[in-house]
N, C-alpha and C positions, 0 to 999 in steps of 0.2 A: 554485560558483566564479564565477558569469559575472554575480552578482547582485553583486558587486565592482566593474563597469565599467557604467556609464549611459550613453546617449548622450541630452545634454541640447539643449533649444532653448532660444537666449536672444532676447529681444526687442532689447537692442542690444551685441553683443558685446563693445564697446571701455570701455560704462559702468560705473564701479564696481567693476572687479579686481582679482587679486589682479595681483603682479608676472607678469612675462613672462621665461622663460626659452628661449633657444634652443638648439634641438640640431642641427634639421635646416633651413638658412634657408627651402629651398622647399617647407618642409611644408606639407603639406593634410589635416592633423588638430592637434586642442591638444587636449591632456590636460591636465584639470582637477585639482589634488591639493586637496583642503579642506583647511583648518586644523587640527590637531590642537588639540584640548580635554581629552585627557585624558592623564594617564601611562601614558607604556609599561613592560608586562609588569610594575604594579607585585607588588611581594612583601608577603604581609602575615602575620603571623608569630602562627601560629595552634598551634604546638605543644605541648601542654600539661605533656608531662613534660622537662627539658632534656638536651641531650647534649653534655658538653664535648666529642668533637669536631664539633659543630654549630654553634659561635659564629664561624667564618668571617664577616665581613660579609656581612649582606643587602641590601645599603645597595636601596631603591627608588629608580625611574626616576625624576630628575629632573620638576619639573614642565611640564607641555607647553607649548612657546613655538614651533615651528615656525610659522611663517604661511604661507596656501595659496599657491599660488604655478601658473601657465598655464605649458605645456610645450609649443614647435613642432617639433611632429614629422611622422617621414614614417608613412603608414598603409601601405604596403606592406612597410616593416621591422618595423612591428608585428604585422602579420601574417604574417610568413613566421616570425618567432621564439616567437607564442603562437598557440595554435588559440583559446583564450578570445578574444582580439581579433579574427583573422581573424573567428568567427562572430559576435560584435557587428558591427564594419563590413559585412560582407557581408549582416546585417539590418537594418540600416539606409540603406545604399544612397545613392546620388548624390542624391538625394532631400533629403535629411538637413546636408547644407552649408547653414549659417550666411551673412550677407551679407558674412561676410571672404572667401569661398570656402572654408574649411572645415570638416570633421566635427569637432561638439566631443563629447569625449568625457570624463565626470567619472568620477573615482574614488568610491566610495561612503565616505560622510561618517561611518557608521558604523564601517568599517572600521580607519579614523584612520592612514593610512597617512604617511610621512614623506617629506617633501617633498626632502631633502637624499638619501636612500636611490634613491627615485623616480628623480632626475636620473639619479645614479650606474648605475641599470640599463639607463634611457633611453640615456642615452652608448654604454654598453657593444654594445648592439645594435645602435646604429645605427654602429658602428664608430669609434666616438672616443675611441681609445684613450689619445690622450694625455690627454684628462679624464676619467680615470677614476684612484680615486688608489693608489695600491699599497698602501698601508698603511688601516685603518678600527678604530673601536675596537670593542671587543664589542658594545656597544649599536646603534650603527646599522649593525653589522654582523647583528643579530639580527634589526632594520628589512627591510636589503635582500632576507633571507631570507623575509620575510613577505610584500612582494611577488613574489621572484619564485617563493614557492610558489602563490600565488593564481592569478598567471598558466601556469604552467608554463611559465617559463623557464630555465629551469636550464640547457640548453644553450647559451644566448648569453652566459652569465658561467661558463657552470664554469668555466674558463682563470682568473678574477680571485677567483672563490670559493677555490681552492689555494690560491693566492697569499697571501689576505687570513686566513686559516687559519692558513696556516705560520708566519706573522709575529704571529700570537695564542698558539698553543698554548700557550705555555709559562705562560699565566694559568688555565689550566682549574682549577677548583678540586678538593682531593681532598676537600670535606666537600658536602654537601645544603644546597643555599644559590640563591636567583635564577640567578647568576650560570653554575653547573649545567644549569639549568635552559637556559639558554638556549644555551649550549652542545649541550644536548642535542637541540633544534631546528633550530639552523645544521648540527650533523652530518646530520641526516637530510635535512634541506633539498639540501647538496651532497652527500650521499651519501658523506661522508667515516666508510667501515667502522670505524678505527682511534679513533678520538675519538668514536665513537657508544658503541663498547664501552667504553670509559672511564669514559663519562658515564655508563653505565647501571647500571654496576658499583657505581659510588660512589650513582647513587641508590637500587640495592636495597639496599646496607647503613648507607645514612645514612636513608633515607624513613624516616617513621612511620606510612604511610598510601599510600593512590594519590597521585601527582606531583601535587603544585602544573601549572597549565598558563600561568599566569600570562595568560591569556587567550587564548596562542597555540592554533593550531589544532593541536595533536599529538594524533596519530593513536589513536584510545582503545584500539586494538589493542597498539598498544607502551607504553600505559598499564598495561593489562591486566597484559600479559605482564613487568614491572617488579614489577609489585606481587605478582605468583602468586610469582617470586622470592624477595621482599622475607617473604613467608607460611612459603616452606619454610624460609629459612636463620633467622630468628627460630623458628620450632617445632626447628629443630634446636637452637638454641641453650638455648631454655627447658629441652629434654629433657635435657642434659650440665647445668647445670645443678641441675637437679630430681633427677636420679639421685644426683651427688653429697648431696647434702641427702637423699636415702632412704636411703641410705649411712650417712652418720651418725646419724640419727635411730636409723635399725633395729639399731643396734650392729654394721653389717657390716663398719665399718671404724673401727677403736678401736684403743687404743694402751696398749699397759700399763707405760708406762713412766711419762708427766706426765699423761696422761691428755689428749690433747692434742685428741682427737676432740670434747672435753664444750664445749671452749675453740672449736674450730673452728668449728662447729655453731651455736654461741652468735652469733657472728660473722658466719655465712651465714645463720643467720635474722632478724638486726637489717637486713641491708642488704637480701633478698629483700623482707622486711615493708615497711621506710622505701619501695624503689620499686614494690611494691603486683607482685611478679611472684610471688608465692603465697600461697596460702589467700585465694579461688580460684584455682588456676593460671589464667593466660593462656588463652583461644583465638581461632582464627581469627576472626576478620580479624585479632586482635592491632590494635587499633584503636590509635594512638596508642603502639605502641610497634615502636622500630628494632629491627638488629640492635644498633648500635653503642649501644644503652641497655641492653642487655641483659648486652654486657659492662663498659659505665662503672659496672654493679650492683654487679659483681662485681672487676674487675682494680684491682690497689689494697691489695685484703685479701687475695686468694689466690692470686695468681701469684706465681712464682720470683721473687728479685732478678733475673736473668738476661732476664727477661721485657721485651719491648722499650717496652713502658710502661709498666715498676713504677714505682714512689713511695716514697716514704717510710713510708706506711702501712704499705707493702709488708712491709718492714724487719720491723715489729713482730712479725707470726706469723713469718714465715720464722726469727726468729733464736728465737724462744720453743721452735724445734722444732730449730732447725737446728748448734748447738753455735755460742756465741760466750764470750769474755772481758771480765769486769766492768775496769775503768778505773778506779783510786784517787777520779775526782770524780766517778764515779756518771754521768759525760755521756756518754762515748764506750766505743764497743767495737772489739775487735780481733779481726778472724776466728778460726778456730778452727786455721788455716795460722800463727799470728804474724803475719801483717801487719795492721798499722794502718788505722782505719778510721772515720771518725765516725758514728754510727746514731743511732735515736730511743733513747729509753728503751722497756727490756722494760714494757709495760702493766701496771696492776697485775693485771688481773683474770687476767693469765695464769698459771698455775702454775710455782712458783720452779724454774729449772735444778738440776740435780745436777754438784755440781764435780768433777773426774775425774780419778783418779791424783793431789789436791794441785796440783796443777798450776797453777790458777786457771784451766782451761777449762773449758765444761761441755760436760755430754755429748751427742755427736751421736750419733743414731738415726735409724733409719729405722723407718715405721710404717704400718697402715693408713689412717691414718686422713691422713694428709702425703700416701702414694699415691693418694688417692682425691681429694684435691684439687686436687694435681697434673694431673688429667685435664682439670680446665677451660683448661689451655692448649690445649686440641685447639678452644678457640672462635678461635685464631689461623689454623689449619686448616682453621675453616669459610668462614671469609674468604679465604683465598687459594684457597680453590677457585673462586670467584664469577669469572667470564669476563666475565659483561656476556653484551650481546644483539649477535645479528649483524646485521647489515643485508641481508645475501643469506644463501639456502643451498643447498646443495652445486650445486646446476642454475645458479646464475648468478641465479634469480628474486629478488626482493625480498621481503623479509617482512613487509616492513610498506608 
């Protein structure tokens, strides 16, 4: 952390600077911020298989335009709020004053820290409350958190860190996307338990892989532990799955009515095949693939109508098994209740319903082969079991 802070000597301090910002008037130190040259936490979109719900904007950080910019500050408010500064100044020593009268102190240039964020924490500690702004967007709010984890600050703004939180939340995203990402950094940075778990939840069932860090420093331990997640609820998912498909294959669940299992079967091995999730089944690390890919494989073709992301697709098997009525133009159907309803057309490859009692319904049944595919909605199940990661445990300690 403390390779973060330089203390540099200039041959003539007033020559050739950046602007000059003040915080403290009788400061006897100036904190250097360099220029930023590159984009923050850009995102680069390396995914190779897709997951509709993945297409959240990634949009990358703007291009870097901040310019360096000199900070007058006091050195004993910087070090009573970080131990990194205390032991810089206090190694450097009286000694160390510049021919303005004082310690200059640079930010490391590699770092690329942001000069607008800087001020903002600068402020905050040295008590200037009124310039400090209540509201921040995500991004230089991502910023402020990058300093003030470098420094361990965190107690001279937690008070503005809530604040500037409260007034975001409601953008967290619920897909695997930058913006995630960096939420997931601010949580931990302020220690905010509630919005860590959120963040962590949606990246173990949106990741395809360990997190994006998008440069930031996150912690490889709550990488780790994401991704060991992200392993079991994917292998659980492969196995519900893969059972149904041994299921039908093995004639354990057949239907002697349409013969509806030879149809179903047909159906779950075009779309296992098309996303490469068998023959070879999947394993660990499941490189490249989500939870949420696991079931865009699958929801569509075989869940209930009732399913809270059916489709249209959806339609086509449910109603080939599920009893519906043909419609004089051949477009539309009507439950097997009388009520009215628009649907796709029955596929042809499916097997023709049996019309029942004259009636012009056809027959609904129930069967193996409908029950056993029916079990993939227990992939809604595995998902709402996912809590996310805690930030403390049961002692109060921190986990990460």
């Amino acid at each position: 952390m403390s390779d973060s802070l330089q203390v540099v000597v200039v041959a003539s301090p007033f020559a050739g600077l950046a602007s000059l910002y003040e915080v403290d008037p009788d400061a006897d130190a100036l904190v250097t911020v360099p220029p930023q040259t590159q984009q923050f936490a850009p995102w680069e979109e390396t995914t190779a298989q897709s997951q509709t719900r993945e297409t959240t904007s990634t949009k990358a950080a703007p291009p870097a335009s901040r310019p360096g910019l000199r900070i007058k500050v006091s050195s004993k408010h910087l070090s009573f709020a970080s131990k990194i500064f205390k032991s810089k100044l206090k190694y450097a020593g009286p000694k160390s004053k510049q021919s303005d009268g004082r310690i200059h102190l640079q930010l490391a240039p590699e770092e690329q820290f942001d000069s607008k964020a800087v001020v903002i924490v600068l402020n905050a500690l040295h008590g200037k409350g009124s310039k400090v702004p209540k509201q921040v967007d995500l991004d230089t709010l991502a910023q402020i958190a990058l300093f003030v984890d470098k420094f361990q600050l965190f107690d001279a703004v937690e008070v503005y860190g809530e604040r500037w939180i409260s007034r975001l939340e409601d953008t967290i995203p619920d897909a695997y996307n930058r913006d995630l990402i960096l939420w997931l950094y601010i949580s931990y940075v302020f220690r905010n338990a509630e919005v860590l778990r959120a963040a962590t939840k949606t990246a173990i069932v949106g990741s395809d892989g360990p997190i994006k860090t998008l440069g930031l420093p996150i912690r490889e331990k709550l990488i780790k532990h994401i991704d060991e997640q992200r392993q079991s609820l994917v292998l659980s998912a492969v196995e519900i799955v893969t059972s149904t498909l041994e299921k039908l294959v093995g004639g354990k669940a057949g239907c002697n009515k349409y013969h509806c299992d030879s149809f179903l079967l047909g159906e779950l091995v075009k779309t296992l095949t098309k996303n490469k999730l068998v023959w070879p089944r999947p394993e660990r690390p499941f490189a490249g693939i989500s939870f949420l890919f696991v079931v865009n494989a699958v929801e569509g073709v075989f869940t209930s109508p009732s399913h809270s992301r059916g489709s249209a697709v959806c339609g086509d098997l449910w109603n080939v098994c599920n009893g519906v009525t043909s419609k004089p133009n051949g477009n539309a159907y009507v439950n097997g209740n009388g009520r009215g309803g628009r649907g796709p057309l029955t596929p042809e490859a499916s097997p023709e319903p049996v019309l029942r009692n004259s009636g012009g319904y056809f027959d609904t049944h129930e069967c193996d082969a409908r029950k056993s595919v029916a079990r993939l909605d227990e992939l809604d199940a595995l998902e709402d079991a996912v809590k996310g990661l805690d930030l403390e445990g049961a002692l109060g300690y921190r986990n990460y």
